[in-house]
C-alpha positions as CSV (number, residue, x, y, z in Angstrom):
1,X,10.6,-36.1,37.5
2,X,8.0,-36.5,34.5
3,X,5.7,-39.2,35.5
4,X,3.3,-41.0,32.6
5,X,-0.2,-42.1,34.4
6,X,-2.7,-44.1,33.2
7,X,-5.8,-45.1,35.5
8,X,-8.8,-47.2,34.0
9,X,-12.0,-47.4,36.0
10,X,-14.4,-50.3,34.9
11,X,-18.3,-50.7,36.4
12,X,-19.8,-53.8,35.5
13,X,-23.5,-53.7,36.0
14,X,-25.9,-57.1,36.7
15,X,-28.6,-55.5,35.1
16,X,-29.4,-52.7,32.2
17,X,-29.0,-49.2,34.0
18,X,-32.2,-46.8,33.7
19,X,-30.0,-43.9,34.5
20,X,-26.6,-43.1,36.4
21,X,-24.4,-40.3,36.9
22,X,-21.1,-40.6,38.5
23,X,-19.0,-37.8,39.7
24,X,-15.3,-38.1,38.9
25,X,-12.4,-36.2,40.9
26,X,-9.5,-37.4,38.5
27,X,-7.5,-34.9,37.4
28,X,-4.3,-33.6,39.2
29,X,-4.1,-30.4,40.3
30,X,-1.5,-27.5,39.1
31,X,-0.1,-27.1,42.7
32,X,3.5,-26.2,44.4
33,X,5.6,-29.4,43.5
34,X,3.7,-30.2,39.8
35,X,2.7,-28.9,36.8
36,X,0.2,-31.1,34.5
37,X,1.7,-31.3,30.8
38,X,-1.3,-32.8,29.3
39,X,-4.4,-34.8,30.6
40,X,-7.7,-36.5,29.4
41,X,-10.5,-38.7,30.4
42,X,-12.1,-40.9,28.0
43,X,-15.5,-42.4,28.0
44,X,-16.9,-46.0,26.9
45,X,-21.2,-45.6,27.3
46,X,-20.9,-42.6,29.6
47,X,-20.7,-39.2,28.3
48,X,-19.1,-36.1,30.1
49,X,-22.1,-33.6,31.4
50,X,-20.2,-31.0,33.4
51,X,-16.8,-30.1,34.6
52,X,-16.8,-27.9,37.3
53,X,-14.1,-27.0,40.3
54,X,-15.2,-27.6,44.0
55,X,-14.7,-26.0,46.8
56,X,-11.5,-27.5,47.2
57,X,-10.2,-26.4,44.3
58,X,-10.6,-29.9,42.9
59,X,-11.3,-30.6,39.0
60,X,-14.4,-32.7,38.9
61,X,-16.6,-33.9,36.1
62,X,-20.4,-35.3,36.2
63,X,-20.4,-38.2,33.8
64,X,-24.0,-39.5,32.5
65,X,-24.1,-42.8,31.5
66,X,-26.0,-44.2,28.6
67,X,-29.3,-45.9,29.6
68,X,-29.0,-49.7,28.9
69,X,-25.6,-50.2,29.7
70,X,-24.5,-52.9,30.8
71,X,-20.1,-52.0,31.2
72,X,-19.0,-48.4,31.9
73,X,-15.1,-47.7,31.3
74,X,-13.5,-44.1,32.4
75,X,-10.0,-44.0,31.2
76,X,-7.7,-41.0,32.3
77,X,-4.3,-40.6,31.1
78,X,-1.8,-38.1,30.8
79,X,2.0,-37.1,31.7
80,X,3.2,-34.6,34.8
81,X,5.9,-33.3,36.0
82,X,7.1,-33.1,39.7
83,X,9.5,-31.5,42.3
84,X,10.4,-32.7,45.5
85,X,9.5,-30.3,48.0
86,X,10.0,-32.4,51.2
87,X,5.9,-32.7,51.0
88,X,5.4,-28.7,51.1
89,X,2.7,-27.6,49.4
90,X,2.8,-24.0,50.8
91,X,0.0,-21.3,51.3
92,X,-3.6,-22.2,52.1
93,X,-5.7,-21.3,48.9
94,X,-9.6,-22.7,48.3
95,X,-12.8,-21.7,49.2
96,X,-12.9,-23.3,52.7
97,X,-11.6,-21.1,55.5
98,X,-8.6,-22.6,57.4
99,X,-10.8,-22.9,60.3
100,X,-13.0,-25.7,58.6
101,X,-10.6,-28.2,58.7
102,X,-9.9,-28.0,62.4
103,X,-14.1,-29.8,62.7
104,X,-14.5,-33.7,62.7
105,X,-16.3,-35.4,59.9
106,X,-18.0,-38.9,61.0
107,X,-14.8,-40.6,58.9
108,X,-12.1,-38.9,61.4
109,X,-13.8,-38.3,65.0
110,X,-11.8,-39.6,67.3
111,X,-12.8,-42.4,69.9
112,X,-11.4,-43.9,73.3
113,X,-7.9,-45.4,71.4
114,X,-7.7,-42.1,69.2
115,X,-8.0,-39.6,72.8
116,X,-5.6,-42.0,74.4
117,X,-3.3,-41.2,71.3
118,X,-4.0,-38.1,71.6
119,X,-2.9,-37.4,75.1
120,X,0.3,-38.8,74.5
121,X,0.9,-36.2,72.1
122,X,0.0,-33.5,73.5
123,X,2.7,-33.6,76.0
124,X,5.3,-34.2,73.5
125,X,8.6,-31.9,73.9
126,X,9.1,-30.8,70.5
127,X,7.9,-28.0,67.8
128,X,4.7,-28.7,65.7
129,X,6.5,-30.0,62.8
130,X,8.1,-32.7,65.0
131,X,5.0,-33.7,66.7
132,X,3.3,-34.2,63.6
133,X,6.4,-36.5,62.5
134,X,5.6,-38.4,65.8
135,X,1.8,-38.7,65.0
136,X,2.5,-40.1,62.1
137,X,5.3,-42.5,63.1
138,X,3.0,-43.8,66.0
139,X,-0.1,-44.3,63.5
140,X,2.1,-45.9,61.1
141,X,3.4,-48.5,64.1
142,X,0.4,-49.0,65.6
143,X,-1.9,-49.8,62.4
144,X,-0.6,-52.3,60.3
145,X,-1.3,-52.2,56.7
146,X,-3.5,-54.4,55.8
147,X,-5.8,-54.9,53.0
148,X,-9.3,-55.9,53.2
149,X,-9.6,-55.4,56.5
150,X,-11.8,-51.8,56.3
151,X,-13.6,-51.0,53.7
152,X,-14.6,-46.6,52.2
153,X,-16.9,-46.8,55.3
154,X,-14.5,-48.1,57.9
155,X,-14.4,-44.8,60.5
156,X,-10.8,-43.8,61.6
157,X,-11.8,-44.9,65.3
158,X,-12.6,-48.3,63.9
159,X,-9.4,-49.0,61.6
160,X,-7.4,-47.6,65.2
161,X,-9.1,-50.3,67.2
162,X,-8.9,-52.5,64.8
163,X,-5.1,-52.2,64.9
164,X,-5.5,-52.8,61.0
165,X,-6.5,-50.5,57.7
166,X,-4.9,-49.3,54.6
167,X,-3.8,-45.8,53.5
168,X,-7.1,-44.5,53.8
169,X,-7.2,-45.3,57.2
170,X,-4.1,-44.3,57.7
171,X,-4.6,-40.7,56.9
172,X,-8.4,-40.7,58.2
173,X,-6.5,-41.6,62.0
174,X,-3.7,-39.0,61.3
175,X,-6.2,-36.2,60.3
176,X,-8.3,-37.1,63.3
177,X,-5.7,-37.0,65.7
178,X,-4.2,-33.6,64.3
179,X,-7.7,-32.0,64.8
180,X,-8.3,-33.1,68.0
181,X,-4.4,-31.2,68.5
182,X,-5.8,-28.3,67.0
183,X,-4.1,-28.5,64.0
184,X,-5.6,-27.9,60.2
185,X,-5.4,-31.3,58.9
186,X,-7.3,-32.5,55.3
187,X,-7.3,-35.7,53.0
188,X,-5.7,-36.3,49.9
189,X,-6.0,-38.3,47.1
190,X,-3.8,-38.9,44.3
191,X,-1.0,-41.3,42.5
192,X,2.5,-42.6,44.1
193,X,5.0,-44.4,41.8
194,X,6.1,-47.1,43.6
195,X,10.2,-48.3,43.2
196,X,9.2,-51.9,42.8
197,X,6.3,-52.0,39.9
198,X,4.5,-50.0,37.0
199,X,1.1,-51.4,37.7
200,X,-1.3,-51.2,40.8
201,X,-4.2,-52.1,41.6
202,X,-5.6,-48.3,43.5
203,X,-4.7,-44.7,43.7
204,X,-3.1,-43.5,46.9
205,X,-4.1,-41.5,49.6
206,X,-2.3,-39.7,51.8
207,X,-2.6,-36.7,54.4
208,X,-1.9,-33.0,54.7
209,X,-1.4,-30.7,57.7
210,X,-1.1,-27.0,58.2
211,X,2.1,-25.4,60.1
212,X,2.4,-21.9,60.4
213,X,5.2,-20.7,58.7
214,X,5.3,-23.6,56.3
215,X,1.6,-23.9,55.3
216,X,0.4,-27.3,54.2
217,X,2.6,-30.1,54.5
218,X,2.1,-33.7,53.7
219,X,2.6,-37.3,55.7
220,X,2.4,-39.9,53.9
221,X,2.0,-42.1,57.2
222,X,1.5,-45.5,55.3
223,X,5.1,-45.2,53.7
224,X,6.4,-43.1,56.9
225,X,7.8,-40.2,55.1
226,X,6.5,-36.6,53.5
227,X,5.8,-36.9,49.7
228,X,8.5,-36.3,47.0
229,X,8.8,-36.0,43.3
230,X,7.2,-39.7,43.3
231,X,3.3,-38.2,44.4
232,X,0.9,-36.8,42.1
233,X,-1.7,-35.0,44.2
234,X,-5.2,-35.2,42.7
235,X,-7.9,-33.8,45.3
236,X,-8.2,-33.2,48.6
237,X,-10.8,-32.4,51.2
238,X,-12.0,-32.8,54.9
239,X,-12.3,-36.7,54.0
240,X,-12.2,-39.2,52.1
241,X,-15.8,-38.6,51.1
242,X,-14.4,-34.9,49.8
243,X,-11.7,-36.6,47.7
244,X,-12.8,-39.6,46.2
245,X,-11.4,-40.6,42.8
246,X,-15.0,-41.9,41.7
247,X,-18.6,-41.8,43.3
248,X,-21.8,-41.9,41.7
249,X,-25.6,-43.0,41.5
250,X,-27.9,-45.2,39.5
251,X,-31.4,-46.1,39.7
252,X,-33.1,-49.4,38.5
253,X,-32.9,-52.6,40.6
254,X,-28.9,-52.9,39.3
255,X,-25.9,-54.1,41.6
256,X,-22.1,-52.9,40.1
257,X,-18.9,-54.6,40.6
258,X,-16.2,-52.1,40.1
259,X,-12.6,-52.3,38.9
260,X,-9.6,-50.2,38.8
261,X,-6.3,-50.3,37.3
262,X,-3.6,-48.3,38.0
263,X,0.2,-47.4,36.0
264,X,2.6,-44.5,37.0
265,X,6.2,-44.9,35.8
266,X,8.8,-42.3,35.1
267,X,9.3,-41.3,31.5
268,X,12.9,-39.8,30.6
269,X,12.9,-36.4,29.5
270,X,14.7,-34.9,26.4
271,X,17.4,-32.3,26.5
């Protein structure tokens, strides 16, 4: 499927900045299941500083922006194509062992509800890929979507008590739980295009786990299934702190209101 993105970031600042630099994880990966046919980031008062690839093997780029600005725009576009690989992504590759995704992050570290969870699971009669099926299928019935209820801080314990969260959650309480089972688990960040509209209002975030024989594999827990030819994956990491689209500093006495607008449809290709 050849999927046409566009994804337009907008700061609005109260106040003139002195001096800000924002760190953007935007750009897909080339990965099992996709292959980017062209991509690029432009800039409206920002300029790019440095491109460099992480430790996850994500693309990111240090954007300056332009003292005294008042409105920052980041505008990525491009067109990939995908393959539905029943959410297989395959071998582990990066410069983080295997073993550091089995550790907690404050985002994922389970709590009282989580270990109850948990425990369930760990008596379940069934091979890993099936349990992992289950944890997600329990997450997803027992944390309703719901948004503005958590917020990038919200801790994966939290959104579980809370019975509430959005995708973020969603995968922070799935990676938690696999962890805690001894199982690989990492974040990921990307684009989904969605059956029922072109434009949305945020990326999507979803989560991967490792199975030997398989490698990584991805549950998308908010939707209930593993990712098809519909996903773009963009970064990943340990958390959501790892694979954010866009995070950044500024100094001066300056508040931001952010926006973010989202399109993924399907494009027909030629013969």
């Amino acid at each position: 499927m050849r999927l046409s993105i566009r994804h337009t970031t907008r700061y609005n600042f109260d106040a003139p900045v002195v001096h800000a630099l924002q760190r953007l994880r935007l750009t897909p990966k080339e990965t099992q299941g996709q292959e980017i046919l062209e991509w690029s980031m432009d800039y409206e008062n920002a300029a790019e500083e440095l491109t460099y690839e992480d430790q996850h093997h994500n693309t990111t780029t240090l954007v300056a922006v332009e003292p005294e600005a008042t409105e920052v725009t980041i505008t990525c576009h491009g067109k990939v194509d995908t393959h539905d690989h029943a959410g297989v992504i395959g071998r582990h590759a990066g410069h983080l062992p295997l073993w550091s995704f089995l550790s907690q992050t404050k985002l994922t570290k389970p709590g009282p509800g989580m270990k109850t969870l948990v425990k369930e699971l760990k008596g379940f009669d069934g091979g890993r890929l099936d349990q992992l099926h289950e944890l997600s299928r329990a997450t997803h019935d027992q944390v309703s979507y719901e948004i503005g209820t958590t917020d990038p801080g919200t801790t994966a314990e939290e959104s579980y008590a809370a019975k509430s969260g959005v995708c973020q959650d969603h995968a922070h309480i799935f990676i938690g739980a696999a962890r805690a089972l001894d199982i690989p688990a990492r974040y990921v960040s990307g684009y989904l295009m969605m059956n029922d509209r072109i434009d949305q209002e945020a990326t999507h975030a979803w989560a991967e786990a490792f199975v030997e024989g398989l490698g990584w594999v991805g549950f998308d827990i908010s939707n209930g299934i593993s990712p098809d030819e519909r996903y773009v994956r963009v970064a990943t990491g340990r958390d959501y702190r790892d694979a954010s689209p866009v995070n950044g500093i500024s100094f001066g006495n300056t508040s931001q209101v952010l926006k973010v607008d989202v399109s993924v449809e399907q494009q027909q290709v030629q013969q």
